[in-house]
DOSEPA-130276 format. One record per residue (C-alpha): x, y, z; residue in one letter. Coordinates in pm, 1 decimal, padded with zeros to 6 digits. Layout:
<nodes>
       east      north         up   residu
          X          Y          Z        A
...
</nodes>
This chain:
<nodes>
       east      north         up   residu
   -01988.7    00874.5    01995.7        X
   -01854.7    01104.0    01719.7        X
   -01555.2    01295.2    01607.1        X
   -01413.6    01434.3    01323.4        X
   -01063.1    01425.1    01155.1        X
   -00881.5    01785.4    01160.5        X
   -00835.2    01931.3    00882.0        X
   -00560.2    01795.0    00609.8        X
   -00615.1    01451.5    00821.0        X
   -00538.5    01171.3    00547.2        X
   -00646.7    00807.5    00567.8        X
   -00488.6    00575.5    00388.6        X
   -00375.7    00183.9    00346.8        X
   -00023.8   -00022.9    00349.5        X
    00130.4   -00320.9    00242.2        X
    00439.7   -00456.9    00144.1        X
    00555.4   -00626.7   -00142.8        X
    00666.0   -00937.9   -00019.5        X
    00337.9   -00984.0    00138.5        X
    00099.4   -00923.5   -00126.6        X
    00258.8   -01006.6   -00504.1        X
    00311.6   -01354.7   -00500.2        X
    00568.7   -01495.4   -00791.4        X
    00873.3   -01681.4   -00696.7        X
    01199.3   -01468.7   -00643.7        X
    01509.0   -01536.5   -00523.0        X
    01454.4   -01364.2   -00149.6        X
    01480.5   -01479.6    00164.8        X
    01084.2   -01532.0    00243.2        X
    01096.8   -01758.6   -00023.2        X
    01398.2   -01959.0    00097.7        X
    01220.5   -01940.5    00479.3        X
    00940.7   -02054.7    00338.5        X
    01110.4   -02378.1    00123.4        X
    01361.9   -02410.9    00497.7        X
    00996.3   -02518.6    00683.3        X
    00995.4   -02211.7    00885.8        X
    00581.4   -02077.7    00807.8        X
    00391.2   -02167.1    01085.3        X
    00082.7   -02280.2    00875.3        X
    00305.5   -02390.1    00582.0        X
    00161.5   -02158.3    00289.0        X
    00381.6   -01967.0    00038.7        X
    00467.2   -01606.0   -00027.5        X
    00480.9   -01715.8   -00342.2        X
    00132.7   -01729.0   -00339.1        X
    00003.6   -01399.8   -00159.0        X
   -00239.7   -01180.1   -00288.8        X
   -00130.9   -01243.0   -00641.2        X
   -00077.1   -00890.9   -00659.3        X
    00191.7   -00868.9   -00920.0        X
   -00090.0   -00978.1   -01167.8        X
   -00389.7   -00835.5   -00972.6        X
   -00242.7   -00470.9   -00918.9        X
   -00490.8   -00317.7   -01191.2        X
   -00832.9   -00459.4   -00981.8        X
   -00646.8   -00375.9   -00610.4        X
   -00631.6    00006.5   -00724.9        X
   -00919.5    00000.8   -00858.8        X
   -01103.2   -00137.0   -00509.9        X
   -00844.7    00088.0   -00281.8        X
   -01037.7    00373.9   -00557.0        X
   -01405.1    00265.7   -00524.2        X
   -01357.6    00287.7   -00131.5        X
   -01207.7    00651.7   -00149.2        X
   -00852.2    00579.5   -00026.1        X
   -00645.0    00847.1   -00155.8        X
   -00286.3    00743.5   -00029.4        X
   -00113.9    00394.2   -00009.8        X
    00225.7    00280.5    00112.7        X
    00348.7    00026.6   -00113.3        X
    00679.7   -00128.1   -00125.8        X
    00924.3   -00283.0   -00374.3        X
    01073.4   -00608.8   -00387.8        X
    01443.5   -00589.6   -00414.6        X
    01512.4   -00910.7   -00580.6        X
    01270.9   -00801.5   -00849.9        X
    01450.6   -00453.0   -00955.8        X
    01805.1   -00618.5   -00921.4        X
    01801.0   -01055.2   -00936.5        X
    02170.8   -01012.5   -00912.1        X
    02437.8   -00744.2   -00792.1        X
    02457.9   -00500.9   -01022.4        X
    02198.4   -00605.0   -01268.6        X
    01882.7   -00409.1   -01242.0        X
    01593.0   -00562.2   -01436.6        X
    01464.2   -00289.5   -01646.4        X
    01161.0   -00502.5   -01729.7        X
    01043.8   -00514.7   -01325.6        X
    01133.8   -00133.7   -01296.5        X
    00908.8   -00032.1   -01582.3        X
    00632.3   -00270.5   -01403.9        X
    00627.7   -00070.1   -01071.6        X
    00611.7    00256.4   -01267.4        X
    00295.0    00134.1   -01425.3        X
    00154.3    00079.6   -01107.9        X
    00234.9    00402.8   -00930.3        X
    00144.4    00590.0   -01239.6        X
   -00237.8    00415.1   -01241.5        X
   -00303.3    00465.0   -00877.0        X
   -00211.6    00837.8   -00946.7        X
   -00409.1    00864.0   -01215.7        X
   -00642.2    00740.6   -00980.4        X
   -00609.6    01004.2   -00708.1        X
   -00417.7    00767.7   -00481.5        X
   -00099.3    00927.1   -00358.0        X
    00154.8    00677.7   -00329.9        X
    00424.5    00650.4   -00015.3        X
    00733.3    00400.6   -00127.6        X
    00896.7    00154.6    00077.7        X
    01222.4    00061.3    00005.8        X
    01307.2   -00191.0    00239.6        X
    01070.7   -00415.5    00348.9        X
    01234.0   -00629.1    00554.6        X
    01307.8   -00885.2    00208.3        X
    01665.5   -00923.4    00097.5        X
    01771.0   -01093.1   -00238.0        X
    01935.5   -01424.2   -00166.5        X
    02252.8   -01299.4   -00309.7        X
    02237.0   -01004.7   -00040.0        X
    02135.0   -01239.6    00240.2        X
    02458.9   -01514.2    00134.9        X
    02703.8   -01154.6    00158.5        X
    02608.1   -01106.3    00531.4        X
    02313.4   -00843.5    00435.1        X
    02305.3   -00556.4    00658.2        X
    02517.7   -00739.1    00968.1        X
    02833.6   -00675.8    00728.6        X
    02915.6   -00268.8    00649.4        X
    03130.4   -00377.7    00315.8        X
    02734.3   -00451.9    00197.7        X
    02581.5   -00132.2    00270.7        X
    02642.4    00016.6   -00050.7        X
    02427.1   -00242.4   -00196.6        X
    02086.5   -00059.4   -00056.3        X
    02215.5    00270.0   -00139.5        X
    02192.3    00174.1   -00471.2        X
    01895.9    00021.3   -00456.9        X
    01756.0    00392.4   -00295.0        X
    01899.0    00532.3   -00622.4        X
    01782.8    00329.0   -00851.7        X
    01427.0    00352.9   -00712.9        X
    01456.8    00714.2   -00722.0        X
    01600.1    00735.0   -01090.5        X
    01313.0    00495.9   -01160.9        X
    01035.0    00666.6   -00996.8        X
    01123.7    01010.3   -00851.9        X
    00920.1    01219.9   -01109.1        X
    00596.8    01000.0   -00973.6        X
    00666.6    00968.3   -00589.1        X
    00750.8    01267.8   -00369.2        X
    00718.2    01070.5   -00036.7        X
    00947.8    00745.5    00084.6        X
    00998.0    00538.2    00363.3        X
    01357.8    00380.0    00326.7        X
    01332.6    00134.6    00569.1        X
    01047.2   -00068.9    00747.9        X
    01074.0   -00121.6    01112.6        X
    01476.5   -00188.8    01161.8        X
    01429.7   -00324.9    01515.7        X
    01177.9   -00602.2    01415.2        X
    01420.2   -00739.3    01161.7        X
    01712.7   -00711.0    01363.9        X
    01517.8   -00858.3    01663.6        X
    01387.0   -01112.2    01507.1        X
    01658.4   -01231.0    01253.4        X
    01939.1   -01189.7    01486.4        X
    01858.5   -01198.3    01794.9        X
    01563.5   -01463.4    01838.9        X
    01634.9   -01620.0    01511.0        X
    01286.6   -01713.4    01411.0        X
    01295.7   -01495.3    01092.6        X
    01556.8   -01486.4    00813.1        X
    01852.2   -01518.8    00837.5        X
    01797.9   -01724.5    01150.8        X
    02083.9   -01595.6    01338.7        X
    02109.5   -01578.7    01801.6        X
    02336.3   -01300.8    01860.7        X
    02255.3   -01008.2    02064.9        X
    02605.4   -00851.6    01915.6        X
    02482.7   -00888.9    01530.1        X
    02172.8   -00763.9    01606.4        X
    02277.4   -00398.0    01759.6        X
    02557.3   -00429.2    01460.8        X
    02253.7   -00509.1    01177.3        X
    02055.2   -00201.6    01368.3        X
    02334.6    00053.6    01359.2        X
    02409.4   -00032.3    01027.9        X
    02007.1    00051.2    00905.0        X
    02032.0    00356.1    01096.0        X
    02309.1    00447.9    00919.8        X
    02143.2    00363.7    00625.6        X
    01885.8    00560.2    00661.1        X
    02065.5    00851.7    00704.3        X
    02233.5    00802.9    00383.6        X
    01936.1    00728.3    00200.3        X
    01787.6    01033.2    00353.9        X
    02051.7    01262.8    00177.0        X
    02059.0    01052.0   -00118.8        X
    01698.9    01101.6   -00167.5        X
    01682.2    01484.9   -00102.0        X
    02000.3    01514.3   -00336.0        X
    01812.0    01337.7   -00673.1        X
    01490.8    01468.3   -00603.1        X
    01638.6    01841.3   -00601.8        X
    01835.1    01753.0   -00865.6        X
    01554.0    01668.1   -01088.7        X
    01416.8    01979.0   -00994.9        X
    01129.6    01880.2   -00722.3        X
    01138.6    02076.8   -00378.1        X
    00849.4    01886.6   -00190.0        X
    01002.5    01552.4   -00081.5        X
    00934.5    01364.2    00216.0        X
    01126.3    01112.5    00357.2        X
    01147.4    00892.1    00654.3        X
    01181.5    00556.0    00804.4        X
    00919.7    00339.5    00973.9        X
    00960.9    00260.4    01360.9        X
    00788.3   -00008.5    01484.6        X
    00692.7    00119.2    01884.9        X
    00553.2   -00033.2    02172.5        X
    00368.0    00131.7    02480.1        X
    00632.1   -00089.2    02727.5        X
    00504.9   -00107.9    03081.9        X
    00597.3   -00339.5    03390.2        X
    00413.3   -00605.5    03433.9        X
    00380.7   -00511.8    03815.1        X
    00423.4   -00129.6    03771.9        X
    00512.8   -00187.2    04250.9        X
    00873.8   -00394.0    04156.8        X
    01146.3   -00236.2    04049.7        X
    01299.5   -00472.5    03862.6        X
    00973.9   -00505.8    03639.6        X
    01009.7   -00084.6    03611.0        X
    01372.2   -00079.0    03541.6        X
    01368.1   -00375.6    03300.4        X
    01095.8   -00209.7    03140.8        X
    01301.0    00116.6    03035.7        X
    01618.3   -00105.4    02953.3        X
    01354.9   -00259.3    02705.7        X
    01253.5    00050.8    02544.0        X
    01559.2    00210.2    02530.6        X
    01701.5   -00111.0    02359.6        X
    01402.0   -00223.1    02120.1        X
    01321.0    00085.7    01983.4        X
    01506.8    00399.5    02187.6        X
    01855.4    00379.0    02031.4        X
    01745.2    00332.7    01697.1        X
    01501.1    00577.9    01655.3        X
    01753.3    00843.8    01838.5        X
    02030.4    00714.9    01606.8        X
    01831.1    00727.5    01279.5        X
    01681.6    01042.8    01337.7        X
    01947.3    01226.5    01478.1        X
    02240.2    01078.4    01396.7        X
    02305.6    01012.0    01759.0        X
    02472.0    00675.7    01795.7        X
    02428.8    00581.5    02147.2        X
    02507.4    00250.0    02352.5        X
    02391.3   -00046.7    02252.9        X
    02463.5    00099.4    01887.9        X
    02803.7    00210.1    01740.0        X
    02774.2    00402.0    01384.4        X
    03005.0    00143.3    01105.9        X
    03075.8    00513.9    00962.0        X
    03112.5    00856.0    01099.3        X
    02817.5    01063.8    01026.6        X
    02706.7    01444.0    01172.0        X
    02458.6    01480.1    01440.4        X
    02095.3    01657.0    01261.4        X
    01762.2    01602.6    01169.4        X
    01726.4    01258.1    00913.7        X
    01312.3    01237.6    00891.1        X
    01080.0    01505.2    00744.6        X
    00785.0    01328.3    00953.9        X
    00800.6    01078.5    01195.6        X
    00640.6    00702.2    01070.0        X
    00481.7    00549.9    01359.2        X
    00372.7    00193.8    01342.7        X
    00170.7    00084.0    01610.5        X
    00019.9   -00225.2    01718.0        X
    00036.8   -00309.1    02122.0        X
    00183.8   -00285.3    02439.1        X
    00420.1   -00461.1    02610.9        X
    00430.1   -00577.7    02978.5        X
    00802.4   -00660.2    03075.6        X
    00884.2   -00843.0    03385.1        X
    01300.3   -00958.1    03400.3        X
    01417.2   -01007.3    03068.4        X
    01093.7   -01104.1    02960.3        X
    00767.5   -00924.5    02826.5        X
    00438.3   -01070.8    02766.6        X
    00082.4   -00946.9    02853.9        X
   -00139.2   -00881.2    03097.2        X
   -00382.5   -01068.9    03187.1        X
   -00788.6   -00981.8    03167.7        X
   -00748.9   -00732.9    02865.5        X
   -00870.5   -00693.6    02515.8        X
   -00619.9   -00918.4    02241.8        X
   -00641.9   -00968.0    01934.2        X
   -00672.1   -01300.2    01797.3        X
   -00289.8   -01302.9    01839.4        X
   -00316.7   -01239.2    02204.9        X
   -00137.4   -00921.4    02158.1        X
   -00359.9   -00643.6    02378.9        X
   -00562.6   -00359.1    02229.6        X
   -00425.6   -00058.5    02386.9        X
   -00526.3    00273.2    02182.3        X
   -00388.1    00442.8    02418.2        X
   -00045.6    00341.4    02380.3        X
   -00025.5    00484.0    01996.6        X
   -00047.6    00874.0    02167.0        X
    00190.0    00775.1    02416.7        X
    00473.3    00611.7    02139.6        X
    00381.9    00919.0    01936.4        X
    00438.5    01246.0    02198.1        X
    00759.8    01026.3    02309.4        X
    00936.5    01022.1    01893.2        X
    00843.3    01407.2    01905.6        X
    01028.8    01441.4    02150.8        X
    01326.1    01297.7    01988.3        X
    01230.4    01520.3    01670.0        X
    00963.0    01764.5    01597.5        X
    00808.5    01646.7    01308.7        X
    00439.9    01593.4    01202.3        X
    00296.9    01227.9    01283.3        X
    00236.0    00934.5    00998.5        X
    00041.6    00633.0    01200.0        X
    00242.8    00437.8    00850.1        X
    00088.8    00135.2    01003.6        X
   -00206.7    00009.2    01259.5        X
   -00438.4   -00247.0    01236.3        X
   -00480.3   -00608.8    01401.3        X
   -00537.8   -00935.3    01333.7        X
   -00880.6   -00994.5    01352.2        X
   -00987.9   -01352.7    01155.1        X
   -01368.4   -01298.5    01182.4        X
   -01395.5   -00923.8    01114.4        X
   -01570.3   -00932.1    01484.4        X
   -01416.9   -00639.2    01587.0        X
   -01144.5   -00461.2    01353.9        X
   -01388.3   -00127.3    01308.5        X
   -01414.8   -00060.6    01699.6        X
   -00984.3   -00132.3    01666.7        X
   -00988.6    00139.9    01423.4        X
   -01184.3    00363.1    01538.3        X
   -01086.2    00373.3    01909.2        X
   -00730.8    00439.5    01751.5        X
   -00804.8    00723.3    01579.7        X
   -01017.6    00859.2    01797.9        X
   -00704.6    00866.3    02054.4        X
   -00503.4    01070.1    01787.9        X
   -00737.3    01302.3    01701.8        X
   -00778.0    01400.9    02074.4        X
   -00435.6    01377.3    02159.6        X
   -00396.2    01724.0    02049.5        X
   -00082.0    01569.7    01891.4        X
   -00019.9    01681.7    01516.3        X
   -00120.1    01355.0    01359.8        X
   -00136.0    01400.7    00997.2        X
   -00196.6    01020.4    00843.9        X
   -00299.1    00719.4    00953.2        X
   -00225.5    00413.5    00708.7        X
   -00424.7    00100.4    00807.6        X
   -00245.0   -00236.7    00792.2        X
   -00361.3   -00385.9    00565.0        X
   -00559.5   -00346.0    00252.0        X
   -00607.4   -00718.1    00187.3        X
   -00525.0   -00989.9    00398.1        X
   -00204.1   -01075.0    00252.5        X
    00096.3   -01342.6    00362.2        X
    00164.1   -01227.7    00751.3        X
    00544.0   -01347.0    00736.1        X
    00607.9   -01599.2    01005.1        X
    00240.5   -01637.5    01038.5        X
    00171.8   -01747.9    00666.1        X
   -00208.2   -01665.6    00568.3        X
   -00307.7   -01763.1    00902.8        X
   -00354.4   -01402.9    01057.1        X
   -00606.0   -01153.4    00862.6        X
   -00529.3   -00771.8    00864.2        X
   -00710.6   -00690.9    00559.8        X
   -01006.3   -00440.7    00559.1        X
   -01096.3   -00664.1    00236.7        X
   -01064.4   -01069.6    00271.7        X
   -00886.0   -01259.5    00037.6        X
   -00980.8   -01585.4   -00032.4        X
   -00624.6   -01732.1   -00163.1        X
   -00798.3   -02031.5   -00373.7        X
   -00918.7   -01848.6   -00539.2        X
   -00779.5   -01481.5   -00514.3        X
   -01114.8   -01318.3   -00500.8        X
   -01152.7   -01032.1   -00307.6        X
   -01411.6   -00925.1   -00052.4        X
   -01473.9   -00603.8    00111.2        X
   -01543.3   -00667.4    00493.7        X
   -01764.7   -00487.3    00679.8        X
   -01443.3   -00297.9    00845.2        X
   -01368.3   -00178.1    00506.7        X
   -01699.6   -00049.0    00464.2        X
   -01660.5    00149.9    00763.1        X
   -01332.1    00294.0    00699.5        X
   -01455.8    00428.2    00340.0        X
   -01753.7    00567.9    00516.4        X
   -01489.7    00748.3    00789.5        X
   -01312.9    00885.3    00482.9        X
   -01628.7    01011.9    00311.4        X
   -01722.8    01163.9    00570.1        X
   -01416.1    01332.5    00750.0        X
   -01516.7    01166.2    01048.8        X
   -01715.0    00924.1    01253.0        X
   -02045.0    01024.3    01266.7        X
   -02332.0    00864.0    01555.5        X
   -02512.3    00704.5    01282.1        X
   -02157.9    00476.4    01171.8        X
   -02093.5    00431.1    01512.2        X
   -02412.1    00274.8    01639.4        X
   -02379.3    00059.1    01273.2        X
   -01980.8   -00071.0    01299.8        X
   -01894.5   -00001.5    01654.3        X
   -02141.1   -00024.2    01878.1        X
   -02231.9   -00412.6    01822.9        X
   -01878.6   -00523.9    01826.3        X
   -01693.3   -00602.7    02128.9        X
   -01317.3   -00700.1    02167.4        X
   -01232.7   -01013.6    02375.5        X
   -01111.5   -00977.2    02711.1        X
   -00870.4   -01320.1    02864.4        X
</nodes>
């Protein structure tokens, strides 16, 4: 088998600041971590060591011939207390972003990365509006920081996972069980968004640069019922959707605040995203108020199922909400053997590129393996393995791959029969 990428088709990598610098700072991964809530115990403040290591991690992203990275900030870094940017931390980032563009690496900033400082998180973070204009200023201070360097931003990382999962489930900061917070915390990033979308655009004209991109990153599910016959599996399916990922996405991109979500301010209906950031991982199968997965398909070694498929279908269903081009801003699995991340990869892209769908990026999750929040350094995304004793870094045989796919513009029969072909995903 063999394709290749249209043309203008850009890999690249992601990560997020939290997960890969290390360092102690006052945010609440770190206070998660020192509560007892890692599954495997280890500590962000550990990570990739990137903070130190960002020199030798551009210089690897370079010698594979990535040429764009999402990267993130960390919050409590650029401002330890309200009010008080750290100059110092600022200046930092900008020597980052300035090496990997001087070498060829385009970079895509994340704002929000699902992090808060602990003086943010003890305020009410984003469940309280009175806070909002906290990461407002935070947008603008990134942008007076770095907006002669960056042209392209992501202002918030997947919403509906940290509402979900902090508010609703409680298993991530700030540990809350509310199904009320949560659709308040998710209205109030959408709204966010949309401000941070204007602020952006404003600055960046303002400083006199016309080509900026801006979005947000949704984090989509193919959701299916579990017996596609009963029709309370079907209709609990949609109600899942619509609730998970539906309303936000219609909300932040369009202004259009519909049930379960209520805007804190008045804002105009109109277009908020200048592409739309998929991130992609697996499907759903949703039987009564709960989901899970099917049974006798490919998972991943955190039993969440392979489904290519299901990226093309998350995709054509945002364009409808907005015609925009398509960033895959994440994809990837966990994979702790490297036994079969290359087939993952390339059976995903090979499902956007015939989609017919105008996919124009696809950022792998992740560069390294890095700290996988609730999961600690127990999960591996990384196309390169980190070996956290010791912080050396190892390019995997998936990594290989996906610099030979960029090489090359394609997957060619030859890298197939060498990556592919001899892996095979596991099936329970």
């Amino acid at each position: 088998m063999e394709f290749a990428f249209p043309d203008g088709f850009v890999l690249g990598v992601s990560s997020a600041a939290t997960q890969i610098e290390g360092g102690f700072t006052d945010h609440s991964w770190n206070d998660w971590y020192a509560r007892g809530h890692i599954k495997d115990g280890s500590d962000p403040a550990v990570a990739d060591d990137h903070w130190n290591r960002w020199r030798e991690d551009v210089d690897l992203m370079a010698s594979l011939g990535i040429r764009a990275a999402r990267f993130g900030v960390e919050w409590s870094r650029l401002v330890p207390e309200p009010g008080r940017p750290d100059p110092a931390a600022a200046a930092r980032y900008r020597q980052e972003i300035e090496y990997m563009r001087q070498k060829g690496i385009d970079p895509l900033l994340t704002i929000h990365h699902f992090t808060n400082p602990m003086w943010f998180e003890n305020l009410g973070g984003f469940a309280e509006r009175e806070n909002l204009h906290y990461f407002l200023e935070l947008t603008e201070l990134a942008v007076e920081n770095f907006g002669d360097l960056v042209s392209e931003y992501i202002t918030i990382n997947e919403p509906n996972i940290y509402a979900v999962n902090g508010y609703a489930f409680g298993d991530w900061p700030p540990g809350k069980k509310s199904f009320p917070e949560t659709f308040r915390v998710l209205s109030n990033m959408a709204w966010c968004h949309i401000q941070a979308y204007n602020l952006i655009h404003e600055m960046r004209r303002d400083m006199g640069f016309g080509d900026t991109m801006v979005g947000f990153a949704n984090h989509v599910r193919a959701f299916d019922p579990m017996d596609e016959k009963n029709p309370v599996h079907i209709a609990a399916a949609k109600a899942a959707e619509w609730g998970f990922q539906g309303a936000v996405t219609r909300a932040a991109m369009r202004g259009d605040f519909i049930a379960p979500l209520r805007s804190p301010y008045i804002v105009p209906m109109g277009e908020y995203s200048d592409f739309i950031g998929v991130n992609y991982y697996s499907r759903s199968a949703v039987f009564g108020l709960a989901d899970g997965v099917r049974e006798n398909c490919p998972k991943n070694d955190l039993g969440w199922e392979i489904y290519p498929e299901g990226l093309v279908r998350c995709a054509a269903k945002l364009r409808k909400v907005l015609d925009r081009p398509i960033w895959v801003t994440e994809n990837g699995t966990c994979d702790m053997t490297d036994a079969y991340r290359a087939r993952y990869i390339c059976d995903h892209l090979k499902a956007a590129v015939d989609s017919g769908l105008p996919f124009q990026r696809y950022y792998h999750w992740c560069f390294c393996d890095n700290f996988e929040w609730l999961e600690g350094e127990s999960a591996r995304f990384g196309l390169v393995h980190v070996d956290y004793a010791d912080q050396k870094r190892t390019v995997k045989d998936s990594g290989r791959f996906y610099a030979e796919a960029i090489a090359r513009g394609g997957v060619t029969e030859e890298m197939y029969e060498k990556y592919v072909a001899p892996e095979e995903y596991c099936v329970r």
